[in-house]
C-alpha positions in Angstrom: 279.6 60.5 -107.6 281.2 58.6 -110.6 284.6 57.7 -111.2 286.3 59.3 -114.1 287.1 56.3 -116.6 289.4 56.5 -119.6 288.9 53.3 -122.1 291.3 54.7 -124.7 293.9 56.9 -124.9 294.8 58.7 -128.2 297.3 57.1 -130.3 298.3 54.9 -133.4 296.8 51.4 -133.5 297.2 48.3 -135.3 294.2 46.9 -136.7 292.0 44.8 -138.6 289.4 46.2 -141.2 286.6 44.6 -142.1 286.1 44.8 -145.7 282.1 45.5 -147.1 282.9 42.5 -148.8 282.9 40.1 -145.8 286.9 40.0 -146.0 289.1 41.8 -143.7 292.6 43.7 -144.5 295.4 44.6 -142.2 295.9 48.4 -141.7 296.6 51.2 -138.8 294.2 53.9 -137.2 295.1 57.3 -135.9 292.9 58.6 -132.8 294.2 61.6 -131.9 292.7 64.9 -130.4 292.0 67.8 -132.4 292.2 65.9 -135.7 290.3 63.9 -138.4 290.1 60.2 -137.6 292.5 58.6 -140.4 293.8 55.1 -140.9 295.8 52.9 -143.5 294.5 49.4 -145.2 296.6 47.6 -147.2 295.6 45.5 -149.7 292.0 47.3 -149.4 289.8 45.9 -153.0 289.2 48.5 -155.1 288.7 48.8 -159.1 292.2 49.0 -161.0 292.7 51.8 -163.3 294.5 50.9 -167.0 297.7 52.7 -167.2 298.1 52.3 -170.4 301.8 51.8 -169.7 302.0 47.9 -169.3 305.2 47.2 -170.4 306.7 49.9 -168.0 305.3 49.0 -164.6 306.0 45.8 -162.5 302.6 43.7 -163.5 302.4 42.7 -159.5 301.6 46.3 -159.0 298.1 47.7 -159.2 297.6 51.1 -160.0 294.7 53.4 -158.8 292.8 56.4 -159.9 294.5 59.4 -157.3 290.5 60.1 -155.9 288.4 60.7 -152.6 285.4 58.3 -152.7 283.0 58.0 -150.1 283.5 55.0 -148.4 280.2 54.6 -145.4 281.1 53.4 -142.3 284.6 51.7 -142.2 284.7 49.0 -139.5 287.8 47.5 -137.5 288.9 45.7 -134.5 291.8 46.4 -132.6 294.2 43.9 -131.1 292.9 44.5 -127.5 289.5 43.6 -129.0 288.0 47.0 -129.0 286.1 47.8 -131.7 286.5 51.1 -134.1 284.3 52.5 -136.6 284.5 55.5 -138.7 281.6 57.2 -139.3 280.7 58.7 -143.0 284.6 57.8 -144.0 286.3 58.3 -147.6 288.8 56.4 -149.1 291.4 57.5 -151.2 294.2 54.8 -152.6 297.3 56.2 -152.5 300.7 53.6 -153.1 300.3 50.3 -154.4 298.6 48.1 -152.3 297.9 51.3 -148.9 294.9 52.6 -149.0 294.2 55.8 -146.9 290.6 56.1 -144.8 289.6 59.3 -143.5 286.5 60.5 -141.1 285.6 63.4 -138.9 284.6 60.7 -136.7 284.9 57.7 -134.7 283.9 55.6 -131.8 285.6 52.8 -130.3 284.9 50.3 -127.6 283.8 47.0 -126.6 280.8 45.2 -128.5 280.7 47.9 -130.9 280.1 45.7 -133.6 277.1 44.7 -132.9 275.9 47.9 -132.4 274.8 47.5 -136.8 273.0 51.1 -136.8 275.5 52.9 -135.1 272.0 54.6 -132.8 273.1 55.6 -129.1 271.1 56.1 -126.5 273.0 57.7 -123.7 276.1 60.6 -124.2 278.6 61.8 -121.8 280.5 64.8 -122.7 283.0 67.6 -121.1 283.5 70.7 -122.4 285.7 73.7 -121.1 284.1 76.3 -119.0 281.9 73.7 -117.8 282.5 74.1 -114.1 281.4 77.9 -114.3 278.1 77.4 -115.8 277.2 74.6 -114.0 277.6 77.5 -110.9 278.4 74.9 -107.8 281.7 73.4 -107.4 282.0 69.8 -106.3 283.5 69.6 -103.0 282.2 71.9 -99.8 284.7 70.9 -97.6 288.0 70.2 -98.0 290.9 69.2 -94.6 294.2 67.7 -94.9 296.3 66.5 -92.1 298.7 69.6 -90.6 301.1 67.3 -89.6 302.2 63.8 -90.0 302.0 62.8 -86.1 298.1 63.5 -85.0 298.9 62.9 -81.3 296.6 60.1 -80.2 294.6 60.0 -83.4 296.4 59.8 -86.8 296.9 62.7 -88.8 293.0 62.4 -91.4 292.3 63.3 -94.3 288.5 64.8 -95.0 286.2 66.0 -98.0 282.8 66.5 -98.3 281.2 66.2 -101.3 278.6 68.9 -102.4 275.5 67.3 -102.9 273.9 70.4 -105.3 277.4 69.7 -107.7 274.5 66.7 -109.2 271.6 68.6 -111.0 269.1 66.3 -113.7 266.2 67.9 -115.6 264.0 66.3 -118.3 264.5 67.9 -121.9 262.4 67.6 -124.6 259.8 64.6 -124.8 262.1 61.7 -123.8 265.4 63.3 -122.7 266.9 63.4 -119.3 269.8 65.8 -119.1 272.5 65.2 -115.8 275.2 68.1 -114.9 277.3 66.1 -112.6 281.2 65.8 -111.9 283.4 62.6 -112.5 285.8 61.8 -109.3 289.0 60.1 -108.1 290.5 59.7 -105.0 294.3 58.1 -105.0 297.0 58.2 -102.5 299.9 56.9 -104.3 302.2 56.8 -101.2 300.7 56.9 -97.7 301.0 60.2 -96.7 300.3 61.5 -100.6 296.5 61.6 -101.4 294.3 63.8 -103.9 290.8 64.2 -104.8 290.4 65.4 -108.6 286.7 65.8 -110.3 285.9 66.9 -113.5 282.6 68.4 -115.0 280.6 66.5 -117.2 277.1 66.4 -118.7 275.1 63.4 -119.2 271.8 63.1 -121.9 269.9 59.5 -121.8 267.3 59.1 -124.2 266.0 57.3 -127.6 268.4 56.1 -129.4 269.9 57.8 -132.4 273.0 58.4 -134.1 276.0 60.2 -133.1 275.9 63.8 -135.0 272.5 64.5 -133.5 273.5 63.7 -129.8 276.3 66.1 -131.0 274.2 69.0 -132.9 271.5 69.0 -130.3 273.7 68.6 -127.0 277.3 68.8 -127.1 277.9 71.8 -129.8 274.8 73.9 -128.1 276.4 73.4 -124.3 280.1 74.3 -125.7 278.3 77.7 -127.5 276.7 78.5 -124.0 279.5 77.8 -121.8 281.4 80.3 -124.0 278.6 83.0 -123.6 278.2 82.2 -119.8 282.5 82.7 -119.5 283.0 85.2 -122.4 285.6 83.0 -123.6 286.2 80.2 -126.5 285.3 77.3 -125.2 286.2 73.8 -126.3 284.8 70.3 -125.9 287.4 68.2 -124.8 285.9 64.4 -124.8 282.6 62.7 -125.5 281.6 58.8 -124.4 278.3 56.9 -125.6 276.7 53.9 -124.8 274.0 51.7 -126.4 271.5 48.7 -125.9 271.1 49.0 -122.9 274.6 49.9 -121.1 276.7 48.6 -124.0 280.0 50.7 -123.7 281.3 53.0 -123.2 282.4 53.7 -126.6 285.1 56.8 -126.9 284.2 59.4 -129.1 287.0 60.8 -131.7 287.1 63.3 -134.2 288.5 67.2 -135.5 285.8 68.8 -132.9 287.4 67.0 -129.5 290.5 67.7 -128.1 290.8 64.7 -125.9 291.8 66.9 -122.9 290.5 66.5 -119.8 289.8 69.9 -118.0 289.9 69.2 -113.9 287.4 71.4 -111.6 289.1 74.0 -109.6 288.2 76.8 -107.4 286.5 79.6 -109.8 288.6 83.1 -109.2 286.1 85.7 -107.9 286.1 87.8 -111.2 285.1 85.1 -112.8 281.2 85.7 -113.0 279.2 83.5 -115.6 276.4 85.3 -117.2 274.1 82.4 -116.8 274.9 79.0 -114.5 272.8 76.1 -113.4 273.4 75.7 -109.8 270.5 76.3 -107.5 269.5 80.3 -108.1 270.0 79.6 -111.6 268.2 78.2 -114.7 267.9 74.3 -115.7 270.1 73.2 -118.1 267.2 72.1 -121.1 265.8 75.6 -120.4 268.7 77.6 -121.2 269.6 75.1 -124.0 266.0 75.5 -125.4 265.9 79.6 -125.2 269.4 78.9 -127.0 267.6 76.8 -129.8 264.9 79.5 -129.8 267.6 82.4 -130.9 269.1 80.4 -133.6 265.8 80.0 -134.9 264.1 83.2 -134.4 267.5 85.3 -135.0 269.7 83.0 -137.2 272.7 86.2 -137.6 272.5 87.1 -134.7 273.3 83.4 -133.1 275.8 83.1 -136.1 277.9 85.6 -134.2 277.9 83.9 -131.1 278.8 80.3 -132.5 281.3 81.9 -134.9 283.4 83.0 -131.9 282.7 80.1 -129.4 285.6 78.1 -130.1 288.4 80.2 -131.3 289.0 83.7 -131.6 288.4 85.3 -134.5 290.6 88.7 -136.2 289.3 91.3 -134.9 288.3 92.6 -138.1 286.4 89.9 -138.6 284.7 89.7 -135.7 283.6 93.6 -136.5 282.0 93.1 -139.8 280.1 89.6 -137.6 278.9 91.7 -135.1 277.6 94.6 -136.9 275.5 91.8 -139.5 274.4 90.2 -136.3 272.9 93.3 -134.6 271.7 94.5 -137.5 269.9 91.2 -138.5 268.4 91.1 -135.0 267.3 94.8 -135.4 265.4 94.2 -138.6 264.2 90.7 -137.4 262.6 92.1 -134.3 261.7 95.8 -134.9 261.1 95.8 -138.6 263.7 98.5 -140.9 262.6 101.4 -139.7 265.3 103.9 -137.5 264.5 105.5 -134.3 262.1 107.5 -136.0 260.0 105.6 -138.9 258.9 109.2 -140.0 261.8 110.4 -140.0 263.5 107.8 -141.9 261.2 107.4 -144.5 262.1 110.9 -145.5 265.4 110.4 -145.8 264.8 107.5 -147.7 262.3 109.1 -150.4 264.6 111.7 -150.7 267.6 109.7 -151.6 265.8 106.9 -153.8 263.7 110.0 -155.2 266.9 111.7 -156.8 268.1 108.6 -157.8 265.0 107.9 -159.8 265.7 111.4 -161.7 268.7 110.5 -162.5 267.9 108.4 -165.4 271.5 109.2 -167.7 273.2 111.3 -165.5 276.8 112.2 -165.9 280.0 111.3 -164.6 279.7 113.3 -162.0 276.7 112.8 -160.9 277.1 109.5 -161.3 279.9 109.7 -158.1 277.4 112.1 -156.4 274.7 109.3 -156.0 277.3 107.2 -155.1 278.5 109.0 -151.9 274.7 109.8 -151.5 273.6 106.1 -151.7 277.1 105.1 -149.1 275.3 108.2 -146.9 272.4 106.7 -146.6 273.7 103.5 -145.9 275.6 104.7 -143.1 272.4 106.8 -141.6 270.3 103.7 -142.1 273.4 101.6 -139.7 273.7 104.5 -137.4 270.1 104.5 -136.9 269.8 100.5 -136.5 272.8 100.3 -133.8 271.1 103.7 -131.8 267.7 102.1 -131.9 268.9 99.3 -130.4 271.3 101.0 -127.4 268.3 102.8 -126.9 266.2 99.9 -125.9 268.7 98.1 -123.7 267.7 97.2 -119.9 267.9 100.6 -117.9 271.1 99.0 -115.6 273.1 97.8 -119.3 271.6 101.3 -121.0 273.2 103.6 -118.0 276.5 101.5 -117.8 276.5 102.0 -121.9 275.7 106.2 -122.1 278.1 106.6 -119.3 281.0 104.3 -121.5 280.6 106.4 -124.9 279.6 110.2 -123.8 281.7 111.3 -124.1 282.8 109.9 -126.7 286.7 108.6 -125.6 289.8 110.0 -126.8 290.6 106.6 -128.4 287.7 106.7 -130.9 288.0 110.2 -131.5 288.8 111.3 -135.1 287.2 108.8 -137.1 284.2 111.1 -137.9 284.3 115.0 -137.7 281.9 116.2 -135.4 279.8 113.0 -134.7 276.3 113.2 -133.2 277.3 110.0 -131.1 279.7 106.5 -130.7 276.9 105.2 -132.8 277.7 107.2 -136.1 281.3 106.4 -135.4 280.7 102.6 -135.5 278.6 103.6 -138.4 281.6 104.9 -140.1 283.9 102.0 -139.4 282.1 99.8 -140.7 281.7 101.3 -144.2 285.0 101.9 -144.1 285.9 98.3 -143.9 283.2 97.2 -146.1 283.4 99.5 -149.0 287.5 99.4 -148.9 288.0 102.7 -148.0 291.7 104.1 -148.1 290.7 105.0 -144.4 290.8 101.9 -141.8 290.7 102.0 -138.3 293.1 100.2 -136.0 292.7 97.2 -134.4 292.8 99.2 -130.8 290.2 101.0 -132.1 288.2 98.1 -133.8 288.2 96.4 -130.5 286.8 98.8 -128.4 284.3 99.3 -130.7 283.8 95.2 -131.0 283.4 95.5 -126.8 280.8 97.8 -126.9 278.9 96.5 -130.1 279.2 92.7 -128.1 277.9 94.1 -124.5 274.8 95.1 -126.2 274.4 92.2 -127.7 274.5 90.2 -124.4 272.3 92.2 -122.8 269.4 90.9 -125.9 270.4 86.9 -125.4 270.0 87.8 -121.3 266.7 89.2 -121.6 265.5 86.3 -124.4 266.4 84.0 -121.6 264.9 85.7 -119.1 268.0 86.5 -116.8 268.0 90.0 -115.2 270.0 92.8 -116.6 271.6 93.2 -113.4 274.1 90.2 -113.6 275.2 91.8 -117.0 275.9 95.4 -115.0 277.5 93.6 -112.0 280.1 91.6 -114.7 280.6 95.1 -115.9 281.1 96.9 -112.7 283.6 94.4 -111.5 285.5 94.5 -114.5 285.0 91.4 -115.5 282.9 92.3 -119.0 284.4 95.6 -120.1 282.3 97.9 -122.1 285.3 99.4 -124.0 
């Protein structure tokens, strides 16, 4: 059990830069949450710029080029003696004399300054949603005192601490990867007293530099823990250390929100698709079948990543979708429909007239047209009914029982239609050719639901997790269909 620590709060601070030069300037940094690290130097060198204009400007002044410039790694040192340093920074010099230094981000902490390379060998990091796929809570037991006067005994106050709430795995060659929780106990008054844990993860290993403990831990756990929950997750704080124990160092920049999420009891309908607590899979592994998806099926993981932190239109998130499953259709089953015969017939015989129709006229002109969108919308249909069609028997039933009939709400958008897949077919050309004809967003986001559970049901079964979890989720109503 660790205690949760908090070395620096966001906020503005005073500051000393250290100029490449060896000199040092006076200036401000901004840490905040949510936001790119910025700060103010005044007096910062830079080259001067000839106005042209001697005679009009106060010769004390100096006037610079209005530019971005990249600036490397801008160093500081707070008056509490913390170090800062922002990482990949540009400079820009704005009034006379102020300077304005910008980075996606920063660390700051004690000895950082002799930390030259800026390499790390150990992150700690929270991100939202952690609790559910981590799948134990921290505490089994929990008693406080029913009353102030115990009798003989004074009123006590008990909690057990979960001993499965601490899970570590190796990863990779090197890596060792900790899912733990961070505690405090206080009692403020005497009678007044609270236990409060938040998730974290924990990666120790070689030591490198900051965006690749971030690309190949923090960004992949907040993606999962959105697929696991079903919802935009966010990563809230990030810590580092070095040289053996050397920190920790606080971790700012646009990515981290700086708000940390407390454990609490998960609601019953909340049901992660995939968790790490003891019936469920290691932490590398899923991380590593996560890597594998992004590799193998680059769309198709786009879609997932694209919505893992904020929720996209819902029009958007359509078109995503529909790219991602058709990118993972092609990638794994080749461009062929349900039937290869079949669609290479359809195929010669549109491309075959096409090739006759060397000069054609107007009109034929906007008959190949609508022929050629016809085709495009058969070869879609096909793709999306291929793939329904090769769903895990408990997703495929749960699916055929969803859209057949086909409901009242997606009704009209195609006269007559062989199936929901022709009618998700349609939609889509009609938002991506700009067709006068657009479906609402009601409509778009039923169709979004069903297109996504599919799409689940592939990542479960490339990580090996039965189709049944995905069925339960939908049975309880906790992953809707439509």
């Amino acid at each position: 059990m660790t205690t949760i620590r908090r070395l620096l709060s966001p906020g503005d601070y005073p500051l000393v830069w250290q100029v490449h030069d060896g000199s040092s300037v006076s200036g401000l940094v901004t840490l905040a949450g949510g936001e790119a690290v910025s700060g103010v130097a005044y007096d910062l060198p830079a080259k001067s710029v000839p106005t042209g204009h001697d005679g009009w400007i106060d010769p004390s002044w100096t006037v610079w080029e209005p530019s971005v410039e990249p600036y490397g790694v801008a160093r500081g040192q707070l008056r509490n003696n913390l170090d800062v340093a922002l990482i990949d920074a540009s400079v820009s010099h704005e009034l006379p004399g102020q300077s304005l230094l910008q980075a996606d981000l920063a660390v700051c902490g004690a000895n950082l300054r002799e930390n030259t390379d800026l390499l790390f060998d150990e992150i700690t990091f929270q991100v939202t949603g952690l609790t559910a796929l981590s799948g134990v809570t921290p505490l089994k037991y929990f008693e406080h005192p029913a009353s102030l006067r115990g009798g003989e005994r004074p009123p006590e106050f008990r909690a057990t601490w979960n001993d499965e709430a601490d899970h570590s795995w190796p990863a990779g060659a090197a890596d060792t990867v900790r899912m733990h929780y961070l505690c405090t106990f206080s009692h403020p008054q005497m009678y007044t007293m609270s236990v409060t844990a938040s998730p974290a993860v924990t990666v120790s290993g070689p030591a490198r530099p900051l965006r690749q403990w971030l690309s190949e831990y923090v960004h992949p756990v907040a993606e999962l823990a959105s697929f696991a929950t079903g919802r935009p997750q966010a990563i809230t704080w990030a810590e580092v250390t070095f040289a053996g124990g050397h920190g920790p160092c606080v971790v700012f920049g646009a990515a981290l929100t700086q708000q940390n999420e407390v454990a609490g009891r998960p609601h019953p309908s909340e049901l992660p698709l995939v968790h790490c607590g003891p019936d469920g899979a290691p932490l590398p592994r899923l991380l590593a079948g996560w890597e594998a998806l992004k590799t193998e099926h680059s769309t198709f993981v786009d879609y997932f990543v694209s919505i893992s932190t904020a929720a996209l239109p819902v029009t958007s998130r359509f078109i995503a979708l529909i790219a991602a499953l058709e990118g993972f259709h092609s990638k794994k089953y080749g461009i062929g429909a349900t039937s290869p015969t079949e669609f290479k017939k359809q195929k010669k015989g549109v491309f075959g007239r096409l090739r006759e129709a060397a000069g054609v006229s107007d009109e034929d002109y906007q008959w190949l047209r609508a022929e050629g969108a016809y085709f495009g919308a058969y070869a879609l249909q096909e793709r999306l009914r291929f793939l329904a069609g090769t769903l895990p028997e408990p997703v495929r039933a749960r699916v055929n029982s969803a859209v057949d009939p086909i409901p009242p709400l997606l009704q009209g958008i195609v006269d007559q239609p062989e199936d929901i897949w022709q009618v998700m077919g349609k939609a889509r050309n009609n938002l991506a050719h700009g067709n006068n004809t657009r479906q609402d967003n009601a409509q778009l986001a039923a169709l979004t639901r069903l297109g996504h559970t599919v799409a689940v049901a592939f990542v479960l079964e490339s990580f090996g997790v039965a189709a049944e979890r995905l069925a339960v989720a939908i049975d309880r109503g906790d992953r809707s269909v439509l």
